[in-house]
C-alpha positions as CSV (number, residue, x, y, z in Angstrom):
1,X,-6.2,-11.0,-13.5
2,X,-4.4,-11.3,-10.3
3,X,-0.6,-10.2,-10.5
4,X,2.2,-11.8,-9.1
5,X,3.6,-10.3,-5.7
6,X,6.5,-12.6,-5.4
7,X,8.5,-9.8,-6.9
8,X,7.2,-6.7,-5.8
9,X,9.5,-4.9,-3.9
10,X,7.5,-3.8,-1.0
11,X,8.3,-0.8,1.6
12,X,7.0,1.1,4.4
13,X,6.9,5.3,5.5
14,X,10.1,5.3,7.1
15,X,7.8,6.8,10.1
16,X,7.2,3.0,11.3
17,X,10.9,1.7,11.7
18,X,10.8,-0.3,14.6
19,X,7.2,-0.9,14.4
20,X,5.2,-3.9,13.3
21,X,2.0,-2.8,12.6
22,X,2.6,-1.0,9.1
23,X,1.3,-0.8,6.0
24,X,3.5,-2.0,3.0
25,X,2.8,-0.6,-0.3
26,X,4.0,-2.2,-4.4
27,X,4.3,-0.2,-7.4
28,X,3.8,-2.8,-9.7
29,X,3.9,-0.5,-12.8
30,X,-0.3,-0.1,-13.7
31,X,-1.4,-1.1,-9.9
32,X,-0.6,-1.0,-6.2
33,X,-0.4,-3.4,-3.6
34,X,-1.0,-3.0,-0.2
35,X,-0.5,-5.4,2.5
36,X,0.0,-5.7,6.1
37,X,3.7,-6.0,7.6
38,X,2.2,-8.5,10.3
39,X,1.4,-11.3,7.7
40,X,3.5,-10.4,4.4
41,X,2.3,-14.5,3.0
42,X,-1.9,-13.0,3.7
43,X,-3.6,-11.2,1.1
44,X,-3.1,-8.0,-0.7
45,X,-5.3,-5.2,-1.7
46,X,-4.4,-4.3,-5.5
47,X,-5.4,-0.7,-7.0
48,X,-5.2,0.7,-10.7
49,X,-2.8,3.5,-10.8
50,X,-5.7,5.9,-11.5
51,X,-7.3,4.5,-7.8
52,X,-4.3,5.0,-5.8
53,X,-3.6,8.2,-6.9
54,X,-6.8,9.6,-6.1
55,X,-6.1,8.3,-2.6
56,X,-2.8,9.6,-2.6
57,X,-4.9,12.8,-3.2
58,X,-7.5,12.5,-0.6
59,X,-5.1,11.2,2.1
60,X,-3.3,15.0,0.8
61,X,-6.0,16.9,1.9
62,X,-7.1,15.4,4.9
63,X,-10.1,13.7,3.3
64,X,-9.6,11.0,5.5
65,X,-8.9,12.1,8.9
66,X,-10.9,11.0,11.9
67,X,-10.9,14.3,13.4
């Protein structure tokens, strides 16, 4: 089941004020949304709760950096 975004309250890292290229994120309560600041009427990724927090925890550690 798809859930309804037109309520979500959306936000950024306060990092990218100014910025348009950003990430938005949605608690929705069980899942996640993510979106792309650019186009907030295009498509969003949703995750379970148990999902985002293990990328919360990756992200943490550095299990994602490039370098």
């Amino acid at each position: 089941m798809t859930p309804d975004l037109h309520r979500a309250q959306w936000r950024k890292a306060s990092a990218s004020v100014g910025f348009q290229n950003c990430v938005e994120v949605a608690d929705l309560g069980s899942a996640f949304a993510v979106r792309d600041s650019k186009n907030p009427q295009g498509p969003a990724l949703v995750f379970s709760a148990s999902a985002w927090a293990s990328f919360l925890e990756g992200a943490k550690k550095g299990t994602f950096n490039l370098r």
